[in-house]
MIFIBA-931066 format. One line per field, with one value per residue (C-alpha): x, y, z; residue in three letters. Coordinates in nm, 2 decimals. Layout:
# residues N
xx <- [X|...] $
yy <- [Y|...] $
zz <- [Z|...] $
bator <- [ALA|...] $
END
This chain:
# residues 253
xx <- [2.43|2.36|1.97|2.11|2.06|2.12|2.45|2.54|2.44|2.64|2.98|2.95|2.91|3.23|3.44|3.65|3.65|3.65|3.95|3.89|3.82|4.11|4.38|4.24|4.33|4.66|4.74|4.64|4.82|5.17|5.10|5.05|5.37|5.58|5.50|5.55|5.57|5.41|5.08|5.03|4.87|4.55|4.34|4.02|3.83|3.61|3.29|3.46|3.13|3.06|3.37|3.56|3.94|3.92|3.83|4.16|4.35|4.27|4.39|4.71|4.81|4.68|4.43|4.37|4.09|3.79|3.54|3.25|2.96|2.67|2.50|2.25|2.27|2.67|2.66|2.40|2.63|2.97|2.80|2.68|3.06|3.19|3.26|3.13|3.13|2.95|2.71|2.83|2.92|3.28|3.09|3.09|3.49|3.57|3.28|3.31|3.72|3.98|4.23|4.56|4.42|4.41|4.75|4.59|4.31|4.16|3.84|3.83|3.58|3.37|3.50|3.36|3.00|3.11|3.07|3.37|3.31|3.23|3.58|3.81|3.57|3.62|4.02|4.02|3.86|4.08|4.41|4.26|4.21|4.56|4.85|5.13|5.28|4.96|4.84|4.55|4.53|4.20|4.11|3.92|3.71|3.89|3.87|3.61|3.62|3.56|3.22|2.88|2.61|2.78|2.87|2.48|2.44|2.75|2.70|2.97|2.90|3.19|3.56|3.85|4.22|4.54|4.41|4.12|4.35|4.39|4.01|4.04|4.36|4.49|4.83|4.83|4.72|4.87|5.15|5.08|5.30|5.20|4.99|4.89|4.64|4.50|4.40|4.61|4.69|4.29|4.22|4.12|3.88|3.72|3.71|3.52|3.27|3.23|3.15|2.86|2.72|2.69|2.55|2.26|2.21|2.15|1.92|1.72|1.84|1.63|1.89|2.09|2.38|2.74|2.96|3.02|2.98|3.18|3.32|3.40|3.70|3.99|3.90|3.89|4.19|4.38|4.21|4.33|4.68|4.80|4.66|4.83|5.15|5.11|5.04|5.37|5.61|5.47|5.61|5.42|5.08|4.97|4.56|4.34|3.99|4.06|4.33|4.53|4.64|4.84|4.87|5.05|4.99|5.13|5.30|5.20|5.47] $
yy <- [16.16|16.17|16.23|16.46|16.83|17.00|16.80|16.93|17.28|17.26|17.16|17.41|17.70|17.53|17.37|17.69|17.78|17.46|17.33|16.97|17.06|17.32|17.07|16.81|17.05|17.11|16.76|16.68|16.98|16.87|16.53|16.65|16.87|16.60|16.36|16.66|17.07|17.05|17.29|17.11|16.82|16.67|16.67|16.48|16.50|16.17|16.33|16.62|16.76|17.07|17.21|17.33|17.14|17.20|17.59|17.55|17.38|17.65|17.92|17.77|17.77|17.41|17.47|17.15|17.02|16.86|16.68|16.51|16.40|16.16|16.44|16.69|16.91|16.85|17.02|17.29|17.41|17.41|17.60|17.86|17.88|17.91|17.54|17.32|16.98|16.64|16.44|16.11|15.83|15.62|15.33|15.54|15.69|15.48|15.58|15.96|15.96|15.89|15.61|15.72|16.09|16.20|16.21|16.23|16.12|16.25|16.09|16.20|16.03|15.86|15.51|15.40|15.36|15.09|14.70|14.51|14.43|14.74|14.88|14.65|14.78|15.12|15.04|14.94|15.21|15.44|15.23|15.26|15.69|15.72|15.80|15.53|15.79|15.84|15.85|15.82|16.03|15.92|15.99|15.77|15.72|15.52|15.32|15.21|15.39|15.71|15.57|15.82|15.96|16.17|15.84|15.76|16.12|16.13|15.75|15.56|15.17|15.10|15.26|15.14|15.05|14.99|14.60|14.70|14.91|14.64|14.60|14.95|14.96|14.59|14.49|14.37|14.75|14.98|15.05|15.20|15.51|15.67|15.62|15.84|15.80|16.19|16.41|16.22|16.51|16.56|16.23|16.17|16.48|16.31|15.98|16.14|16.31|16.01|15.81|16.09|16.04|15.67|15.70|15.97|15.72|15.41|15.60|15.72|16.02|16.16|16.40|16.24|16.52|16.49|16.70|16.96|17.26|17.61|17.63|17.99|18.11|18.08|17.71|17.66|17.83|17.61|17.28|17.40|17.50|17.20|16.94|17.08|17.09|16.73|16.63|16.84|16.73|16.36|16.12|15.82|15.86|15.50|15.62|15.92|15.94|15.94|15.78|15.91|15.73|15.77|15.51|15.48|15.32|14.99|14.95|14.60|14.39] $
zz <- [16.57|16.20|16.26|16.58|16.44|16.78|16.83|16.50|16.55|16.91|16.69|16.43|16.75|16.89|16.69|16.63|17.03|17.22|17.39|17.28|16.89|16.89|17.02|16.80|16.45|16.65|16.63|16.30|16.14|16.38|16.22|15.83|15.90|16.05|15.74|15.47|15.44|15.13|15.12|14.81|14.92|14.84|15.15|15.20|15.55|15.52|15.78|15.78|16.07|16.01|15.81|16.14|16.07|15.66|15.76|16.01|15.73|15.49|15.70|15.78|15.38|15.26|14.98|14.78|15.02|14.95|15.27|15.29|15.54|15.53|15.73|15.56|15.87|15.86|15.49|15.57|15.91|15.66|15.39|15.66|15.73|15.35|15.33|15.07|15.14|14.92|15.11|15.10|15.29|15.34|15.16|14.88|14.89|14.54|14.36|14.41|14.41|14.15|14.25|14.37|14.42|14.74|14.97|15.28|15.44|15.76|15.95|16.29|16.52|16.22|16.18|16.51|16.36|16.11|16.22|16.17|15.77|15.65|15.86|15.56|15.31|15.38|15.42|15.12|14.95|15.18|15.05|14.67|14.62|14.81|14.59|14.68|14.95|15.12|15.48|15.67|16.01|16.25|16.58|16.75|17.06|17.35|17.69|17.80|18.14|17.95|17.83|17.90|17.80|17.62|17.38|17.36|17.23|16.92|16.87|17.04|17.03|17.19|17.28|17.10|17.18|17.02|17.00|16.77|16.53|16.26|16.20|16.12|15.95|15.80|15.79|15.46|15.33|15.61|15.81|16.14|16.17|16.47|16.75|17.03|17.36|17.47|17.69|17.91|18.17|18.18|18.21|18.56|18.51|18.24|18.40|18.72|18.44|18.28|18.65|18.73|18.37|18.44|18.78|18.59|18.34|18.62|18.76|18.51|18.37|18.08|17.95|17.71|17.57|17.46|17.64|17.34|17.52|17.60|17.96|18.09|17.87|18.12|18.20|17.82|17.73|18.04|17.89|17.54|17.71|17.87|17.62|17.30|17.57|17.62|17.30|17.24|17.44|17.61|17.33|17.49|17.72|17.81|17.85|17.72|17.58|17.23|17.00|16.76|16.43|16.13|15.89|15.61|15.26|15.23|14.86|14.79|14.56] $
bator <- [UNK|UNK|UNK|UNK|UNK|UNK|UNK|UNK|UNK|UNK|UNK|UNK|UNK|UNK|UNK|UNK|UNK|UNK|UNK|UNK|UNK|UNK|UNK|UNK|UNK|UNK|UNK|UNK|UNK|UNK|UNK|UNK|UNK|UNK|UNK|UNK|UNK|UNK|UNK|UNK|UNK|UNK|UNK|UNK|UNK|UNK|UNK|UNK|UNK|UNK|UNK|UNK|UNK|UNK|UNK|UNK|UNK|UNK|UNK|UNK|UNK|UNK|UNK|UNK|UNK|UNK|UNK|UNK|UNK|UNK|UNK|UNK|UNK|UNK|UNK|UNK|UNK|UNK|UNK|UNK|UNK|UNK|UNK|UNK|UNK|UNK|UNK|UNK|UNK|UNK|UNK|UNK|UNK|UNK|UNK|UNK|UNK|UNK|UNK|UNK|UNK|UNK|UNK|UNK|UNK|UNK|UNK|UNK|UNK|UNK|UNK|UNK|UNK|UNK|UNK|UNK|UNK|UNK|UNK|UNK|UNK|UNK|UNK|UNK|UNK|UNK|UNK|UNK|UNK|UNK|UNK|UNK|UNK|UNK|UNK|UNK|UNK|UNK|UNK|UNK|UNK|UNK|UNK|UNK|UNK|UNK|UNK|UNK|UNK|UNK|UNK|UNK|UNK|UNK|UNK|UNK|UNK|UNK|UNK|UNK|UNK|UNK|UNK|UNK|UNK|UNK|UNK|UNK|UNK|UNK|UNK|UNK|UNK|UNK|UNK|UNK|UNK|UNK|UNK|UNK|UNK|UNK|UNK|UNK|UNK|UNK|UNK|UNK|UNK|UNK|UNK|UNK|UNK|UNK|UNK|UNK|UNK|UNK|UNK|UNK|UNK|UNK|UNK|UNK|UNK|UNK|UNK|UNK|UNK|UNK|UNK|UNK|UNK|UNK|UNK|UNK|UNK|UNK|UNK|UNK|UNK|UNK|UNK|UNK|UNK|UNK|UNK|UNK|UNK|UNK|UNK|UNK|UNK|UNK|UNK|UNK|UNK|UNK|UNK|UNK|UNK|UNK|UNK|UNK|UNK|UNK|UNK|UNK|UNK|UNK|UNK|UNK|UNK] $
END
């Protein structure tokens, strides 16, 4: 995706609108709430896209944020939107960030690209610029029924689980503090999408594009509606398309 400029310019129209994207900032500001009311905290959204949850962030009263994307087109949609944001890469988190600086740490739908090396690199740089009460909160791509084209467009190798969570997050550095499978109400919808897309693509389908894209607004607001309600009030979903992480900073003896 990072060489993807329409995928880019289709999350910076959407990102504000889209049921998906608009439940996702819902649970990441529930999560940053639940941990700490403090508006004070220093936020850094590691591929933070196109600037769409720091924007969010900002308007609901957190203003020590800074974000970052490996992405030229990333930083050229966020400017467009008032957002400045460094282009970097996770590899580089320690060279560009004070240790024990940042609180919290948000990287939704990034981590997937990184083989299994460069995932304890980057947790260790993640476990190095947080301040000894810090957390990181990740979404991640999951189950591999969900996979489509629409993971050949953004980039998805492969779907995780709640087995993989350790490559991304080692004991010896991080206690898990939440996890959480979603959409799961929507799941059997997305599974049916997902079916087609794989069908298309064994036969030959030449149209390779994620599924970013605005439905009519009263299907989008009833998307939006009844995911942030489960995400609300189901305390345990045992399936959805993406994963849901907090982890927190491990003080080491």
């Amino acid at each position: 995706m990072i060489e993807n400029e329409i995928e880019y310019q289709k999350m910076a129209k959407t990102e504000e609108t889209l049921w998906w994207y608009r439940a996702l900032h819902e649970l990441v500001l529930a999560a940053l709430l639940k941990l700490s009311n403090d508006r004070e905290l220093t936020i850094l959204d590691a591929g933070a896209g196109t600037g769409g949850l720091l924007s969010f962030l900002k308007q609901h009263g957190y203003y020590q944020l800074r974000g970052f994307d490996i992405s030229p087109y990333a930083i050229d949609y966020a400017r467009r939107k008032g957002i400045s944001l460094e282009l970097s890469s996770l590899q580089d988190i320690s060279q560009r960030i004070a240790p024990q600086s940042i609180d919290r740490i948000i990287c939704n739908d990034v981590l997937y690209f990184l083989s299994p090396t460069e995932r304890e690199d980057v947790a260790r740089q993640f476990y190095n610029v947080l301040t000894p009460n810090g957390y990181v909160l990740c979404n991640l791509p999951s189950g591999q029924a969900f996979r489509g084209i629409h993971d050949i467009s953004v980039g998805i190798s492969a779907r995780v689980n709640q087995n993989d969570i350790p490559t991304f997050f080692p004991s010896h550095l991080f206690l898990i503090h939440t996890t959480l499978f979603w959409p799961f109400l929507l799941s059997p919808l997305i599974y049916i999408v997902r079916v087609a897309q794989r069908i298309r693509l064994r036969y030959g389908t030449k149209k390779i594009s994620s599924d970013v894209s605005l439905p009519h607004f009263i299907i989008n607001e009833i998307l939006y509606r009844l995911t942030v309600f489960e995400n609300r009030f189901f305390s345990y979903k045992p399936f959805g398309s993406s994963l849901f992480i907090v982890a927190q900073k491990r003080l080491l003896s």
